[in-house]
C-alpha positions in Angstrom: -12.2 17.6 14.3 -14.8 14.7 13.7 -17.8 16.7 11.6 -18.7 20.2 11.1 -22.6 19.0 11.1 -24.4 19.3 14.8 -26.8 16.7 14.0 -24.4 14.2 14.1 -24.5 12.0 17.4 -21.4 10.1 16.8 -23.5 6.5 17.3 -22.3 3.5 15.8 -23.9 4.5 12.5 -22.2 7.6 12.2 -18.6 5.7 12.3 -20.1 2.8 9.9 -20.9 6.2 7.7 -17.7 7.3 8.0 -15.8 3.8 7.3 -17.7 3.3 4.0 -17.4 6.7 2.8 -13.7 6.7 3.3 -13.4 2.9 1.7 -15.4 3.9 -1.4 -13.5 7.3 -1.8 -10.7 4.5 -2.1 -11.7 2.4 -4.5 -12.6 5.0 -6.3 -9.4 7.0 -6.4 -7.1 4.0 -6.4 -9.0 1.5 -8.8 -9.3 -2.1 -8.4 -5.5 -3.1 -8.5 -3.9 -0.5 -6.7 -6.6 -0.6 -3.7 -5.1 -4.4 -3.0 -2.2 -2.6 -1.2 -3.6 1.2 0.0 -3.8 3.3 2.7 -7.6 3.3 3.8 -8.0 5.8 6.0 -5.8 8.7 6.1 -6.1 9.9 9.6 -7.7 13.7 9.6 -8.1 13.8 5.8 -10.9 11.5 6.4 -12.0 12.8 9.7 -10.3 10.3 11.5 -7.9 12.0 13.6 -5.3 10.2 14.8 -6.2 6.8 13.1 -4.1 5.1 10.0 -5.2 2.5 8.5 -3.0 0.5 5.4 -4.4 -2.4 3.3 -1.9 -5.5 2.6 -3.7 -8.0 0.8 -6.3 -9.4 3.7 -4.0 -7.8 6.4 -5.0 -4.3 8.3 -1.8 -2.7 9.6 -3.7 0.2 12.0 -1.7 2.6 14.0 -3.5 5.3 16.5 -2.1 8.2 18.2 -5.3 9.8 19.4 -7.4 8.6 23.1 -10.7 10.0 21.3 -10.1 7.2 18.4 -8.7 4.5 20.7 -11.7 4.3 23.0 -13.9 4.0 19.8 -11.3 1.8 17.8 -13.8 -1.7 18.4 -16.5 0.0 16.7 -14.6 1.9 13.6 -12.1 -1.2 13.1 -15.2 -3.8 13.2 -17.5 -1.8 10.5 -14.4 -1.5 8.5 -13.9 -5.1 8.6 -17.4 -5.4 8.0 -17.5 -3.2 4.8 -14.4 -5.0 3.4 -15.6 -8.3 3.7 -18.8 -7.1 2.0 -17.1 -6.7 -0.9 -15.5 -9.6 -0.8 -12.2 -8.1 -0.1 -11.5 -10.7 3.0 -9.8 -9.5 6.2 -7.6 -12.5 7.8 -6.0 -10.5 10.2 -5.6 -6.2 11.7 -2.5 -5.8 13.2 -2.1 -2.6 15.8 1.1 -0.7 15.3 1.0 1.5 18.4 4.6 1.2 19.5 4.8 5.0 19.1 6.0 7.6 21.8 3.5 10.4 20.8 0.7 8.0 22.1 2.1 8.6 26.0 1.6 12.4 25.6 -2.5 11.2 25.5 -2.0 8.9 28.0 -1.8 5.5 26.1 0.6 2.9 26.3 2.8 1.7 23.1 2.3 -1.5 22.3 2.2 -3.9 19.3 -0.4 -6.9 18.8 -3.3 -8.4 17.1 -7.2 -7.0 17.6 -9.1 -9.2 18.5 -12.4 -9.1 16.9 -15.5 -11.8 16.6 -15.4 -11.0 12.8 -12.1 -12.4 12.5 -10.8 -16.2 12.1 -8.2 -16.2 15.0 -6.1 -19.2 13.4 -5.7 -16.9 10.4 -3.2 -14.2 12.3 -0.5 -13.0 10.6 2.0 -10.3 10.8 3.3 -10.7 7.0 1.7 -10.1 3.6 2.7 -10.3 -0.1 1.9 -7.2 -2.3 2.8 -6.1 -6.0 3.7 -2.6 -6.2 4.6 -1.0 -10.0 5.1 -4.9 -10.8 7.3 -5.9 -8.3 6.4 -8.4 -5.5 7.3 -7.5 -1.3 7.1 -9.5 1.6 5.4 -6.9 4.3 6.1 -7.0 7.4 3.4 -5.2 9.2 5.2 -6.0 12.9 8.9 -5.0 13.1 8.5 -3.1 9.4 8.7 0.8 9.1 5.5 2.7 10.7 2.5 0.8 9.6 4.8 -1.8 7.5 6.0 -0.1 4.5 6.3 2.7 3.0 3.0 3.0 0.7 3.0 6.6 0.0 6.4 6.5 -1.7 4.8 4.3 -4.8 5.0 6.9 -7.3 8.2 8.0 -6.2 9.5 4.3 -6.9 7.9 4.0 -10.2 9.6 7.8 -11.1 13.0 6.3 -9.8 12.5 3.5 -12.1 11.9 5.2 -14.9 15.3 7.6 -14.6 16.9 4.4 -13.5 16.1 2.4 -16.6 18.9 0.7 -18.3 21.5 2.3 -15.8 23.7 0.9 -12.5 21.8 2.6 -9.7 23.0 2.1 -5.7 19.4 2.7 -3.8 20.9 3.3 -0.1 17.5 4.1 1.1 14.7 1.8 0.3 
């Protein structure tokens, strides 16, 4: 489901709508700090079914399981590097994690790679990022890492762990 509202005509506008609402929902919910390293847009929740989108620093890890959203992923990708780099939160490089069976039941091929986009430096790709999560710095690796790169939704389960962990030997076989 893309809108509920009939007037809508689904134009270029309506997806540069769409990107800034879901980027200033964001910022709003995550704060300055935290929205360094967030999930942007969060795939039907923000009416983008099908689409994830995961902020490392400057990189875009994007990953999209849906044909309706691939055949319109120039124009919502380029306004959402658009509105970032109006606030002068610079994109360097978006990274497409599609290497994900459930994309051949639409008819899309997996694969892995950079988009290309004129808004974008292409002597700035990179596939790695360094974030801070609850203090502690990672290297992410949005190509070969888990799903979009890393885990982002699992942040306040870390900082939970931490604090039952404080001051005792823990073995973490899972993160």
């Amino acid at each position: 489901l893309l809108s509920r509202n009939a007037n809508d005509d689904f134009s270029d506008a309506f997806w540069e709508r769409r990107v800034r609402y879901a980027w200033d929902y964001r910022k709003t919910v995550m704060g300055e700090t935290d929205s360094r390293c967030c999930r942007v847009i969060f795939g039907e929740a923000d009416c983008f079914p099908g689409l994830t989108v995961d902020r490392f620093g400057t990189v875009l890890s994007v990953q999209i399981l849906s044909l309706g959203i691939e055949k319109r992923k120039d124009v919502i990708l380029n306004e959402l590097i658009e509105v970032l780099n109006e606030r002068n939160l610079h994109v360097s490089a978006v990274y497409e994690r599609n290497d994900v069976k459930i994309r051949e039941l639409e008819g899309m091929e997996q694969f892995k790679g950079f988009f290309d986009s004129p808004l974008l430096d292409p002597k700035a790709k990179t596939t790695t990022a360094g974030i801070v999560e609850n203090g502690i710095r990672y290297t992410v690796d949005v190509e070969n890492g888990q799903k979009t790169g890393f885990f982002l939704d699992q942040k306040f389960n870390r900082l939970a762990a931490a604090a039952i962990a404080r001051n005792r030997h823990v073995l973490d076989c899972f993160t």
